[in-house]
Each structure stands twice: as structure tokens, then as C-alpha cells.
C-alpha positions in Angstrom: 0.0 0.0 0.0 1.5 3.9 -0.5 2.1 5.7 2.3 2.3 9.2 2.2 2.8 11.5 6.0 2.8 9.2 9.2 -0.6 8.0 9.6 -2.2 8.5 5.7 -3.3 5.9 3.4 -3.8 6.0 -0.4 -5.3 3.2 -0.9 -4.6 -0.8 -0.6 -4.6 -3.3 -2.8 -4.5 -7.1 -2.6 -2.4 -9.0 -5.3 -3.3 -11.7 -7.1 -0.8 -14.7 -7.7 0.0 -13.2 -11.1 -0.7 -9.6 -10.7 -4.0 -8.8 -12.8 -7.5 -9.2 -12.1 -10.0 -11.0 -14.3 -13.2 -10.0 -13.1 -15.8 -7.9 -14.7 -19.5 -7.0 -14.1 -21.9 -4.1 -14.6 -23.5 -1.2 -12.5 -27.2 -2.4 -12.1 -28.5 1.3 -12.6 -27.0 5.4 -13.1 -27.9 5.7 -9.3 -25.3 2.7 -8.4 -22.9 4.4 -10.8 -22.8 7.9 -9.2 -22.1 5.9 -6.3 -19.8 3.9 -7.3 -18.2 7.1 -8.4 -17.5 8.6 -5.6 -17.1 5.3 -3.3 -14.2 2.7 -3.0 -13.9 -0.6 -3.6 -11.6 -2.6 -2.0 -11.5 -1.6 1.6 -12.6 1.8 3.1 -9.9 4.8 2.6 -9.1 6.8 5.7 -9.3 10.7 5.8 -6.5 12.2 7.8 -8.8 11.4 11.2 -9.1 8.0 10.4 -12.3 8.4 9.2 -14.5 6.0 6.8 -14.2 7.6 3.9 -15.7 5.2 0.9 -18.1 2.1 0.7 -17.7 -1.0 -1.4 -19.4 -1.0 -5.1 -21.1 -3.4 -6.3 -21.9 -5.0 -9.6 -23.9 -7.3 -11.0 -22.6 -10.5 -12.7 -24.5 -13.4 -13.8 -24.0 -15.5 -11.4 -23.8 -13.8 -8.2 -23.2 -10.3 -6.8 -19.2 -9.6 -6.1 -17.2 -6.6 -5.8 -15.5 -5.5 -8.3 -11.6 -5.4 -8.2 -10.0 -1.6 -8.9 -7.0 -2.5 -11.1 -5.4 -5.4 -12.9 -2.8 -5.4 -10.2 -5.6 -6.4 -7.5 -8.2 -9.3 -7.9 -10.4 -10.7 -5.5 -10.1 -14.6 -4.2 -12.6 -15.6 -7.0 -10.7 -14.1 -9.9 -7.1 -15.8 -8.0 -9.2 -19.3 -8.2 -10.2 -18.8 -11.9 -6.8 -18.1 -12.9 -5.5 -21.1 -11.5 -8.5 -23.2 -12.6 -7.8 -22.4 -16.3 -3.9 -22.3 -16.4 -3.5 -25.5 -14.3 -1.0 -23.6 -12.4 -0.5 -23.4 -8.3 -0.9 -19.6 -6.9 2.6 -18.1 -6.4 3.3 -15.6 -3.8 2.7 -11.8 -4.9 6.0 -9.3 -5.8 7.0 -7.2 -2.9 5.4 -3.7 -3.2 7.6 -0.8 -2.7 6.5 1.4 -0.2 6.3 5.1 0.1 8.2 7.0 2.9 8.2 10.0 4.5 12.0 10.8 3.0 12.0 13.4 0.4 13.9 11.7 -2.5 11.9 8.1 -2.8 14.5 6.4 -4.7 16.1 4.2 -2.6 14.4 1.4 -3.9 15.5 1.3 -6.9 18.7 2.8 -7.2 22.3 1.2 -6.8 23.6 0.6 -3.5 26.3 3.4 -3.9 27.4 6.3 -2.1 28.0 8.3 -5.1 25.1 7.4 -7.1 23.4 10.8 -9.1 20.3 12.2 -7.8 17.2 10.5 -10.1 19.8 7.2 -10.8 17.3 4.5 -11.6 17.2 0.7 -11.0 20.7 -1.3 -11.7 20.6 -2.5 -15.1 21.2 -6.2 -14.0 18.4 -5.8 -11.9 15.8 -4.4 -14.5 14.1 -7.3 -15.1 13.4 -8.6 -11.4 11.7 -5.0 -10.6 8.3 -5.2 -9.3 6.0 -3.3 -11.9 4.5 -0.2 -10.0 1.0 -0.9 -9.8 -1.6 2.1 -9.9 -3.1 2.9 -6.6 -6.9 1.7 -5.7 -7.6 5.6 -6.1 -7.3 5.3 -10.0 -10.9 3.8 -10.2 -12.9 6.6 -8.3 -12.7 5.4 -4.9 -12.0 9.2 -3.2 -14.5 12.2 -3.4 -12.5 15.6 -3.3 -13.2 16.2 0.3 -11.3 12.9 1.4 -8.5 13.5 -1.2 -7.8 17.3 -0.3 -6.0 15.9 2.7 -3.9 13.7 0.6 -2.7 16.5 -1.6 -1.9 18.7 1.4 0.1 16.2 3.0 2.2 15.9 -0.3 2.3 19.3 -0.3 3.5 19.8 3.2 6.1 17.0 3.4 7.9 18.3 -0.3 8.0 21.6 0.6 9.1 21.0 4.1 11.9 18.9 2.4 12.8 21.6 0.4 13.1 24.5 3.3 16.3 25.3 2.6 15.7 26.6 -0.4 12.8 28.2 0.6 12.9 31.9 1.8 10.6 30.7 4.9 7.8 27.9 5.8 5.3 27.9 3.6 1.6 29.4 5.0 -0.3 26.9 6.2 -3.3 28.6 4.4 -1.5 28.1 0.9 -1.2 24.7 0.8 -4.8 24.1 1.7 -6.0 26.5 -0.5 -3.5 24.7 -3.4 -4.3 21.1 -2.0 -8.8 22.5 -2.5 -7.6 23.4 -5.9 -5.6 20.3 -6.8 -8.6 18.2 -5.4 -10.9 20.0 -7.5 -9.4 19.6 -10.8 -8.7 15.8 -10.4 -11.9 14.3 -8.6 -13.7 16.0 -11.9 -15.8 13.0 -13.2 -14.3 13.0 -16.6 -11.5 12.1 -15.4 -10.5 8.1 -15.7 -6.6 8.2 -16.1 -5.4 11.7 -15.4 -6.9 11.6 -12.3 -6.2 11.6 -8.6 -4.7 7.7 -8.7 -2.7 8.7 -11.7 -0.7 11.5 -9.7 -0.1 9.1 -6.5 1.5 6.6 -8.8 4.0 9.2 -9.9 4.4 10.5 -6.7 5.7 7.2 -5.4 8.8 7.2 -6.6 9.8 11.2 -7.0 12.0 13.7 -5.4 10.1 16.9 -3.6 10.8 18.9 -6.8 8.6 15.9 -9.1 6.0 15.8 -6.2 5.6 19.2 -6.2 5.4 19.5 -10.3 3.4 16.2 -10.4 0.4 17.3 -8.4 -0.1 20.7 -10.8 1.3 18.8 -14.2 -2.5 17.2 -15.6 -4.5 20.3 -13.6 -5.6 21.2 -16.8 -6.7 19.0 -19.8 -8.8 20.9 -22.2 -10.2 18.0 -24.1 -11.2 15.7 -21.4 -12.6 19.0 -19.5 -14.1 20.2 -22.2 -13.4 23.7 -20.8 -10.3 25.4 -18.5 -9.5 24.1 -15.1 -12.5 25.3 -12.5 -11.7 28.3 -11.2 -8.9 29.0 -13.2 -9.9 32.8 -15.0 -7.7 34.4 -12.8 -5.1 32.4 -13.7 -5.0 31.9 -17.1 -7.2 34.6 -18.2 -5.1 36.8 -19.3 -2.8 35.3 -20.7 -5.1 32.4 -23.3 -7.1 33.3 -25.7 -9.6 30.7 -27.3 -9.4 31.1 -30.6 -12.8 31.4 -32.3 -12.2 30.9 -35.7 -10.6 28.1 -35.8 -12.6 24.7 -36.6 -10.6 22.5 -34.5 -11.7 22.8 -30.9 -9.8 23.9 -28.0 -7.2 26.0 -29.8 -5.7 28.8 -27.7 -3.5 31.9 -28.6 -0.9 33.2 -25.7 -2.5 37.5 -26.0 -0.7 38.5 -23.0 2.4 37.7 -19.9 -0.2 37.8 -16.9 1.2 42.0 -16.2 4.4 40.7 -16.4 4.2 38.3 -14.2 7.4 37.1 -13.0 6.0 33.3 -12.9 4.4 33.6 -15.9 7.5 34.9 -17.8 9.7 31.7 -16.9 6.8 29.5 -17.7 6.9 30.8 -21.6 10.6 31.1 -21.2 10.7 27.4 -19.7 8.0 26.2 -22.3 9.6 28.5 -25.3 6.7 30.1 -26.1 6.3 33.6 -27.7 3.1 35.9 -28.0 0.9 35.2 -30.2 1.7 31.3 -30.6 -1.2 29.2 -31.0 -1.2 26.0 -28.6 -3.7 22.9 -28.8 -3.5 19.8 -26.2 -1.7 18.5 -29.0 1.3 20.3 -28.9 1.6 21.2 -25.1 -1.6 23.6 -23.9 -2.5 20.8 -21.1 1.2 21.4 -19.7 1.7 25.2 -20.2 -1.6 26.2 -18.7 -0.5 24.1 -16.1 2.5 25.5 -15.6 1.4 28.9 -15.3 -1.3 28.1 -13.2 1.5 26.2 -11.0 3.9 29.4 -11.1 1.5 32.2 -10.2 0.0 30.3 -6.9 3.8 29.5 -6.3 4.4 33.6 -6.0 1.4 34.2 -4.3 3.4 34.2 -1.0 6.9 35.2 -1.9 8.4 32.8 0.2 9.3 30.0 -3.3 12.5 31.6 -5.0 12.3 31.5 -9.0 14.9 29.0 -9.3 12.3 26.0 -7.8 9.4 27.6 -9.6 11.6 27.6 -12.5 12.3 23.9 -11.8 8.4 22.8 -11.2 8.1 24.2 -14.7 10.6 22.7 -16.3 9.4 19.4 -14.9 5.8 19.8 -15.7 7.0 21.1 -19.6 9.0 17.3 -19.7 5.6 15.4 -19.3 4.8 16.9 -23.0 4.7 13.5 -24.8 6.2 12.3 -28.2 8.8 14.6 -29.2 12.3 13.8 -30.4 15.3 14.0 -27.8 16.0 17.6 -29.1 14.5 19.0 -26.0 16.2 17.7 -23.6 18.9 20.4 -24.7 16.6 22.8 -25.3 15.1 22.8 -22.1 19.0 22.9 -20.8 19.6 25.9 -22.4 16.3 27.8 -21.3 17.4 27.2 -17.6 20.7 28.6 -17.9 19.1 31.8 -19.9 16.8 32.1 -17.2 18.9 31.6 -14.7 21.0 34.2 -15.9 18.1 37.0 -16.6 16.7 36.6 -13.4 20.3 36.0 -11.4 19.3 33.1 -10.1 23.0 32.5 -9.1 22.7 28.6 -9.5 25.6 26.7 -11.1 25.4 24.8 -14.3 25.6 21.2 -12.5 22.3 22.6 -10.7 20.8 23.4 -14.1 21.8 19.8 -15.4 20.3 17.8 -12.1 17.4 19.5 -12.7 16.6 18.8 -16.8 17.6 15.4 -15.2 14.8 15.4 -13.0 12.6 16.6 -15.3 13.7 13.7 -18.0 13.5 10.9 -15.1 9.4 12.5 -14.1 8.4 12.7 -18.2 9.8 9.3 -18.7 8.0 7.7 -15.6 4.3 9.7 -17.0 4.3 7.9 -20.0 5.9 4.5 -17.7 2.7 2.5 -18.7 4.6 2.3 -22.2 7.6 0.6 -20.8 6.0 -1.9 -18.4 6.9 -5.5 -18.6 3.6 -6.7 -18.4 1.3 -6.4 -21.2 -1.5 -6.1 -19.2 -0.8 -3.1 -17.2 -0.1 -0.7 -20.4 -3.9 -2.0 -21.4 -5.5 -1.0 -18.4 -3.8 2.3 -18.3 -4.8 2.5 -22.5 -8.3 1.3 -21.8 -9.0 3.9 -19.1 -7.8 6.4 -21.5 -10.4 4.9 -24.2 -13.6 5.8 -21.7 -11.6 9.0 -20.4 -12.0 10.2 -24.2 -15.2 8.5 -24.7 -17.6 9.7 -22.0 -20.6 7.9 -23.1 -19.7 4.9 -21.8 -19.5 5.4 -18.4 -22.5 8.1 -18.7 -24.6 5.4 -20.9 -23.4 2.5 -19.1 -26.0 -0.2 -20.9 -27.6 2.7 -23.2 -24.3 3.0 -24.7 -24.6 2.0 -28.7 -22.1 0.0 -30.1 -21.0 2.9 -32.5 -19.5 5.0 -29.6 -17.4 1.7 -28.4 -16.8 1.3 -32.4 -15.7 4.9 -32.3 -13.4 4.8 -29.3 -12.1 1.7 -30.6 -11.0 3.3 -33.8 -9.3 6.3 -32.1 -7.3 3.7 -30.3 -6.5 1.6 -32.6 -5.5 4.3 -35.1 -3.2 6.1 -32.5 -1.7 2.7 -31.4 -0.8 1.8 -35.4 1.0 5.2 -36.0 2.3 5.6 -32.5 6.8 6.6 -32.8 7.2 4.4 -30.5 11.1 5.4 -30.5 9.8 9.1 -29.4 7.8 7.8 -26.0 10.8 8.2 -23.5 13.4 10.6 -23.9 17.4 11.1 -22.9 19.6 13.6 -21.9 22.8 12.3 -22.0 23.3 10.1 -19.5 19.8 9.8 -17.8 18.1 7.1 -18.4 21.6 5.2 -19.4 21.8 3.6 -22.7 20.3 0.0 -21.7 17.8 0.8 -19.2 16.5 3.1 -22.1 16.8 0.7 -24.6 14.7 -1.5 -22.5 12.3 0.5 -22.2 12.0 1.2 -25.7 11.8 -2.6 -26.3 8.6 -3.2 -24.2 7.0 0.1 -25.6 7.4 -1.3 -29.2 6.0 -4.8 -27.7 3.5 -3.4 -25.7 1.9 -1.3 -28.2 2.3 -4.2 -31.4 0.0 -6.6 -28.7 -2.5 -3.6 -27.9 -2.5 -2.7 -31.4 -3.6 -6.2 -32.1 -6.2 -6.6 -29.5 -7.8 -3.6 -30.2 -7.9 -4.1 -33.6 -10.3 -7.4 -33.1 -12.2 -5.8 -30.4 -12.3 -3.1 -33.5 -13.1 -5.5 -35.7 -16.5 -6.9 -34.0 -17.6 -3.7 -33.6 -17.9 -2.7 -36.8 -19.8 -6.3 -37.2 -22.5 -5.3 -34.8 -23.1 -2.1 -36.0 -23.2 -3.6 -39.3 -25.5 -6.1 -37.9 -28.0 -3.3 -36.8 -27.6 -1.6 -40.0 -28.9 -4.2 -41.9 -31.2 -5.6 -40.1 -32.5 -2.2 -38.5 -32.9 -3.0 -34.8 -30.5 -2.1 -32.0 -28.4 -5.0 -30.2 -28.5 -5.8 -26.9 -25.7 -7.9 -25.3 -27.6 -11.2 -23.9 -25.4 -11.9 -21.1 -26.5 -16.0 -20.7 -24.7 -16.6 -24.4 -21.0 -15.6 -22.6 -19.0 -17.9 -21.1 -15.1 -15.8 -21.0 -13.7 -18.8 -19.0 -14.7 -21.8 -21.0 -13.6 -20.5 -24.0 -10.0 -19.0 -22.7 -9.6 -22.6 -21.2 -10.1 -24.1 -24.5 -8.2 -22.0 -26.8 -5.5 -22.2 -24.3 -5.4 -26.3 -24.5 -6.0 -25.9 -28.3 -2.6 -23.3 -28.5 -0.8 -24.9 -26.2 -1.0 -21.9 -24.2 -0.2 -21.5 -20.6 -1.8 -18.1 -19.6 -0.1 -17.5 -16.4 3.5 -17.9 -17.5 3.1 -16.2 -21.2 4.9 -13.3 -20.6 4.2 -13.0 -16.8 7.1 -11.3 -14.8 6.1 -13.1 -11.7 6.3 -16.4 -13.6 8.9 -16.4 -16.1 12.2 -18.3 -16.2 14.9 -17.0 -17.5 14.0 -19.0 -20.2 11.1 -17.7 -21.1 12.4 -14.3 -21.0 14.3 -14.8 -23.7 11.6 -16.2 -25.8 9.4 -13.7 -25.3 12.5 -10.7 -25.9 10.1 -10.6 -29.2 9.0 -7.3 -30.0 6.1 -9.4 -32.5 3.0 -10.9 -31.0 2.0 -13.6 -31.0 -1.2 -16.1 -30.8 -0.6 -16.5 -27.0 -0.2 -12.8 -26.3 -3.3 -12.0 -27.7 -5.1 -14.9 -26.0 -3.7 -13.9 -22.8 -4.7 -10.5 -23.1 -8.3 -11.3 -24.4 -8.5 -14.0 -21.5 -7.5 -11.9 -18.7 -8.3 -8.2 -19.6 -11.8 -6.9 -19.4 -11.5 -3.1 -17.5 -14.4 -1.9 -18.8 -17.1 -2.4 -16.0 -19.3 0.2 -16.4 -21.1 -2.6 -19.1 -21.5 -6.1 -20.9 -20.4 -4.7 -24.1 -16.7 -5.0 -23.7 -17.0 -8.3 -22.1 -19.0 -9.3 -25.2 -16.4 -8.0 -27.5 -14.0 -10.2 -25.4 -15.8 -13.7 -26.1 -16.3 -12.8 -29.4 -12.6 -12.4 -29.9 -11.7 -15.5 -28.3 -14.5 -16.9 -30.9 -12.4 -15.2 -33.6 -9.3 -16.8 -32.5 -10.7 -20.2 -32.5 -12.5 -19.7 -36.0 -8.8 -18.8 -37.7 -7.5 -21.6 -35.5 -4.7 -18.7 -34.1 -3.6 -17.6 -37.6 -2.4 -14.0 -36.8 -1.7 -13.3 -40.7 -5.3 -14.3 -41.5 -6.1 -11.7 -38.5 -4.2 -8.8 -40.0 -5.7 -9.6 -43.5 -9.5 -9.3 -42.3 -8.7 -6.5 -39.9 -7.6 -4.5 -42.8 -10.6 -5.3 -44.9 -13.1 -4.8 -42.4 -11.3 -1.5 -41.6 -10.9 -0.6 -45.2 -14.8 -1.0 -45.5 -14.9 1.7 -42.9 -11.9 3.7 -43.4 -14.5 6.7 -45.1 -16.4 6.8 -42.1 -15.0 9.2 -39.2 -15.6 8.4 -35.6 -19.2 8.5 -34.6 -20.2 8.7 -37.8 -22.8 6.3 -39.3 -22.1 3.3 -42.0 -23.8 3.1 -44.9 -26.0 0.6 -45.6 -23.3 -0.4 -48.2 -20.3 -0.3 -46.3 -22.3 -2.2 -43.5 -23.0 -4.9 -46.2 -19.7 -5.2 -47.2 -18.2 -5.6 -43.5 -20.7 -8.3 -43.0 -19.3 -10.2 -46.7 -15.9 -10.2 -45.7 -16.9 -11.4 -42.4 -16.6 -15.3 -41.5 -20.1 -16.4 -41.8 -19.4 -18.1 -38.3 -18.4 -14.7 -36.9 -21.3 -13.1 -38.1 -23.7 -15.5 -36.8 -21.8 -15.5 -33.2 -22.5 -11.8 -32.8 -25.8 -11.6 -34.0 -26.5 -14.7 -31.4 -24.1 -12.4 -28.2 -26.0 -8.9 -29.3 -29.7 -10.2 -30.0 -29.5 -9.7 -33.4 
């Protein structure tokens, strides 16, 4: 469990033998899903009194009513007993968790037992393959309301700052950090959001110096197009210095009209950030992260006691969580620090300057760390909660939902993850990461996303059947839950591949042997039954777990033929390829999906979705 200040707790979670959960279910109503929204789910959280803070939620499954597990790094004993059932395999004991202290730099863990090792050294390369993956807190699934995670933030807040006092002019008020701590509550316990949320901010938080906690808890306070709209609150802030741009079609496109009076904050955040007046910024190309580092800089003055050289680094850490760009940066970002530092005569040397661009490398690389996991599975649940995040219908809908907003979602996915540079994910300045943990990570992003790519590309696949299916045949589906048995099928497919699911590119399971079979940057046929067999986030409705049968029924039909997968992929996409997200099909194009279908396919989602 993550502790942060002596008596806090963010969540705990209970491991399963192999570290994901395979259970799934449904909110019965919207009324259970508010609650469920602002309830836990594994345990009561405690406020800073010790207080019961959250309930358990509860969904409904076929069967029986169970709880529903928060991550894929926390089952219950049900889903531990299933896994064992259908792999054959004994439960093993769960990977130690590393554990938050109340130490400013949380790296002990991980880095090399040496004396002279850098500040922001990572794990010793001969030990990257034994680390424990970092698994997201319980909090990631809605389990805190704002008023029980306020106290969260502000114990962050206090403990980093207090950490940092000698560079500070004097303590920090009191007052601030619970005003910053309301704010920071406010902005991540918003309902829309699923990954950059609360949960997502403790994870990174685990592991990071006072500077990265500080930088983490303001980096995702805004995020236009989840939002839909600024921060709340947040006029004053960035009010004069954004502009919305009206005329342009695209939506949330901002101009920078002014410098906030000459703010001194807001001056090193477009010196930091590069930006010049008039520039015109989307959440494409870093508005999220400058409007958060502006925001961050001017409540970091508001007390003149935080000297510009840490605001400058919170800045310069929030402006390295700016995904996808080629290393060039790094150096940019280098040189901006030294011009700021000497503008403002900061004094700092140019060893400072380079620990802190370290930092800020070490924080971006560790925001985009779902990409580099070692386990499959916990880059999907990460992508998945990023697919409702962006598609809000879902868990607004719940069994409303059409299939076209799943089909939609599914095709924003599945497009990003088949374009996706996945050499431009993490980033290097010179010797941070070194050469082979980077590499390493580079490895399992390419992996990672080639298996996701895959399995959303069948899930893909069946949706465009359905909504084909209701074309034609001019009725809506609805998923009949008694036609879906996950388990049966997983533990047939598995004997029919010769597939052990538990050891196929498990971390907790592997040999050294198996390691080096599955070094493979290609998937293969049991990847993608692993995945389909044990991943299934989506619990806000049956759909997804329907999607999930029928791709194990896809499997079976092409008897684990990956090239005859890729070849009806692309004709069912290419049937659809004119038709933009949420868009309707043609009657036509629907036709044509359901031709170049397998008959049995067809006839298997018309039987799952009532059709």
C-alpha cells in the first residue's frame, strides 16, 4: 500500500498470484454508478482522522453479486481461483510492493547501492528485469471524493515543501497549501476524469523527489479535451494570458495575448515552455502542460516565500511530461534554464541546471511508464481507461451506450496505437536514463503497443460487425449476457494453442528462459489470448466483455492464424476507413463488412448482441 505523511493511506490493494484481475460485471442502474463514483472498492480509505471515507461498489454478474476489483494489479479470491483453474498452475506468492516514505527523494528502492550514485539514478541494469512493476493505486478507479482526497494533496504538499526549506525563503503558510491542496482536489476528482486523475498523480508521486511531487500534483491540472473547458476556477489564472481562438474549426485552440502584467511566474513558464506571443497551442502540442505550468507558477508567488529558481524547476518538470517529441528538447530545455537563470540572477551553477533537466527527463519518462511496463497487461489497463476517459458515453450510458460510440473509441485507439513513434515515447539527456535501461524501455513500448495494437484491432473488428448487424437488419443489439462464457472459452483456446496463460509473458512467472523467448518485440497467438482472457476493465457494461468472447471466438474460427487476422482487420477497416468516428455506415459499407466477415463470426455476434 502507498504511504504518504505518518498515519495517511492512499489506498490498498490485494495481489493476485500473477498480478492482474479477471473479473468484470456491470452497475445495475445510473444511481449505483454515481455511487460507485464517488465510493471505494476494495476496503474503506481513511481521511486524515481515520475516518471512513468510501463504501464497497457493487456489480452485478451473472451469477452472483461480487465486488468488483479496482485494477489489474488487484483481484479478488474468486478471480485468484479462476486463474489457476484455467492455467493448471498453483498460486505463487505476490511481488514485494515498494513502499512510500516520509523521505524526500523516494528512490532508494531502486537505485544502486552506492554512495556516489546521481540524484534520479534508476534501477541497476542487471536488476531491470526482477523489478516489481509499480501498480496504480486503488484511487485510480474513483474510490475518493475531493473532500477525502484534499488531505492527501496537502500532506504531499507539506512533506515536499518542508523537504525543500532550505531553499525556501521561509515555511510555507499553512493557508496556501490548503487552499493549493482545495484546488488540486478540485481539478482531479472531476468526473471525466478516468486516467489523469487523482490515482494517476499518487502513482507518480511514489517514486519522486520533492521537486517531481511538487510539479506532479499541478502537471495534468488542466486537460482541455477531457474537461471540455479550463480548469475550474482557473480565469484568474489563465485569463489573461489564453485566448480561445474562435475561428478556428478545431476545438480547443488557444492563442498566448498577453504575460499575466508581467508576471514574474508567468514569464519563466513561456521562457521554460519556449513560447512567444501570439503562438497558437492545442492539447496536441503542449496547452494541457503550459496552462498548467502557469497556473503552478503564479500560486507558487502568491506568497513570496518559493524563490524563481524552484518555480523555474516545477516548470521545467511539468514542460518534460509533454509527450512524443524527439530528444532535441532535452537540450533545449538545458539551455532555457541557464538563460533564465541568468536573466533573473538566479545565481545557480550549471551542475544545478543539469540535475534539474535530469529530473525533469526521469518525471516525463516515468508519465508515459505504462509504455515501458513489462507486463502487457498493465499498459492496457492504463490505455483502456484512456479509451472511456476520451469517450464519456460509456460510463455516462453505461447499458444505453450504442455500439457505435465503443466502435468509435475503438477506432481512435487503434488508429493512435498503429501510428504511435514508438522510439519518441521516453526521452534522454545524455546520460539519464543510461543507454540500456533506455533501450529497455524502448523494447517493451514497441511490444507493448504491437500486442495492444492487435487486440484492439479485433475488439475493432466486432464492432464494426454489430453495428453492421444493426444496419442491416434495422434494430438495436443488446448484449444477452447468458450466451457468454469468458472462461470456458480461454480454457479451450488455451489447450487448443498450447498456451499456458499464467506464465506467457508474466514477470512473476517467467524463467529466465522464457524471458528470452518472449524478448520478441512481434505478438504472438498467446499474447493476444492472454490479453483477451485476462483483460476486461471496462465495467461500467457487458459490451466490452462481449467484444471479449467474441474475440476469443475469432481466435478459434482462424485456429490462431495471426496473418489471416491482420488480413481481415484490414478489410473490415478498409470497409470503414471513409467513415469518421461516430459517424454512421452506410448501408453499403455495412454490407460489405458483414461479406468479408466469416459467416461463423457473423452468426456469433448476431447470437451475443440479440440480433
Amino acid at each position: 500500500m502507498l504511504f504518504i505523511g505518518n498515519n495517511i493511506e492512499v489506498g490498498s490493494t490485494k495481489n493476485s498470484d500473477n498480478g492482474f484481475a479477471v473479473t468484470t460485471g456491470v452497475v445495475k442502474t445510473m444511481k449505483d454508478k454515481k455511487k460507485a463514483a464517488t465510493t471505494g472498492t476494495n476496503g474503506a480509505a481513511e481521511d486524515y482522522k481515520g475516518r471512513s471515507t468510501s463504501k464497497k461498489r457493487v456489480f452485478e454478474d451473472t451469477s452472483k453479486t461480487r465486488t468488483t476489483t479496482p485494477t489489474i494489479a488487484t483481484t479478488t479470491k474468486a478471480a485468484k481461483k479462476t486463474c489457476c483453474q484455467v492455467c493448471s498452475v498453483s498460486p505463487t506468492p505476490s511481488p514485494k510492493k515498494f513502499q512510500i516514505r516520509d523521505e524526500g527523494d523516494l528512490r532508494e528502492e531502486l537505485a544502486p547501492a552506492t554512495s556516489s550514485a546521481k540524484q534520479g539514478a534508476l534501477a541497476p541494469e542487471s536488476d531491470i528485469e526482477s523489478l516489481t512493476p509499480v501498480e496504480y493505486p486503488i484511487a485510480n478507479r474513483g474510490d475518493y471524493t475531493v473532500a477525502s482526497a484534499k488531505p492527501l494533496f496537502f500532506q504531499v504538499l507539506f512533506k515536499s515543501f518542508a523537504a525543500l526549506r532550505k531553499r525556501l525563503k521561509r515555511e510555507v503558510p499553512i493557508q496556501s497549501l490548503d487552499k493549493w491542496a482545495d484546488f488540486m482536489a478540485r481539478c482531479y476528482l472531476q468526473d471525466t476524469r478516468m486516467f489523469h486523475s487523482f490515482g494517476h498523480v499518487m502513482k507518480l508521486c511514489e517514486k519522486s523527489t520533492p521537486v517531481q511531487k511538487i510539479a506532479v500534483l499541478f502537471h495534468d491540472i488542466a486537460y482541455y479535451q477531457v474537461d471540455n473547458a479550463p480548469p475550474p476556477d482557473s480565469k484568474q489564472f489563465l485569463g489573461d494570458i489564453l485566448t480561445h481562438h474562435q475561428a478556428e474549426a478545431k476545438e480547443h485552440i488557444y492563442v498566448v495575448t498577453g504575460n499575466g502584467s508581467e508576471n514574474a511566474g508567468v514569464a519563466i513558464a513561456l521562457k521554460v515552455f519556449s513560447i512567444k506571443m501570439g503562438q497558437k497551442l492545442d492539447p496536441t502540442i503542449g496547452l494541457n502542460e503550459f496552462a498548467s505550468a502557469v497556473i503552478a507558477s503564479r500560486l507558487l508567488l502568491e506568497e513570496d516565500v518559493i524563490p524563481l529558481d524552484l518555480i523555474a524547476d516545477v516548470c521545467a518538470v511539468i514542460e518534460a511530461t509533454i509527450p512524443f517529441r524527439t530528444n532535441q528538447w532535452t537540450e533545449g530545455l538545458h539551455t532555457n534554464l541557464l538563460e533564465l537563470n541568468r536573466d533573473l540572477d538566479m545565481g545557480r551553477r550549471e551542475e544545478d541546471i543539469t540535475s534539474s533537466v535530469e529530473e525533469a527527463v526521469d518525471l516525463g519518462n516515468r508519465d508515459v511508464g505504462d509504455f515501458g511496463e513489462s507486463e502487457v497487461l498493465l499498459f492496457l489497463d492504463g490505455t483502456w481507461d484512456l479509451l472511456t476517459e476520451n469517450n464519456p458515453r460509456i460510463w455516462m450510458e453505461l447499458e444505453q451506450c450504442p455500439i457505435q460510440v465503443y466502435r468509435s473509441g475503438l477506432q481512435k485507439t487503434h488508429g493512435f496505437l498503429s501510428t504511435v513513434a514508438t522510439e519518441l515515447i521516453f526521452s534522454k539527456f545524455r546520460e539519464i536514463p543510461t543507454q540500456k535501461r533506455f533501450d529497455y524501455l524502448s523494447r517493451n513500448a514497441k511490444r507493448n503497443v504491437e500486442v495492444s495494437r492487435v487486440y484492439s484491432g479485433i475488439k475493432l473488428s466486432l464492432a464494426l460487425i454489430v453495428e453492421s448487424l444493426e444496419m442491416v437488419r434495422h434494430r438495436r443489439g443488446e448484449v444477452n449476457v447468458m450466451t457468454i462464457d469468458v472462461r470456458k472459452e480461454v480454457g479451450c483456446l488455451s489447450k487448443g494453442l498450447q498456451c499456458d496463460l499464467c506464465t506467457c509473458y508474466s514477470p512473476t512467472k517467467r524463467t529466465r528462459t522464457d524471458r528470452a523467448t518472449c524478448a520478441s518485440t512481434e505478438a504472438s497467438p498467446c499474447d493476444i489470448l492472454r490479453v483477451l482472457g485476462l483483460h476486461r476493465p471496462i465495467k461500467y457494461s457487458r459490451i466490452d466483455e462481449a467484444l471479449t468472447y467474441l474475440g476469443l471466438h475469432l481466435i478459434q474460427v482462424l485456429q490462431g492464424d495471426l496473418g489471416a487476422l491482420e488480413t481481415l482487420m484490414t478489410r473490415l477497416k478498409g470497409q470503414a476507413r471513409l467513415y469518421a468516428p461516430y459517424a454512421d455506415l452506410s448501408h453499403e459499407a455495412a454490407q460489405a463488412i458483414l461479406d468479408h466477415a466469416p459467416k461463423s463470426v457473423v452468426n456469433e455476434c448476431a447470437r451475443v448482441f440479440s440480433l
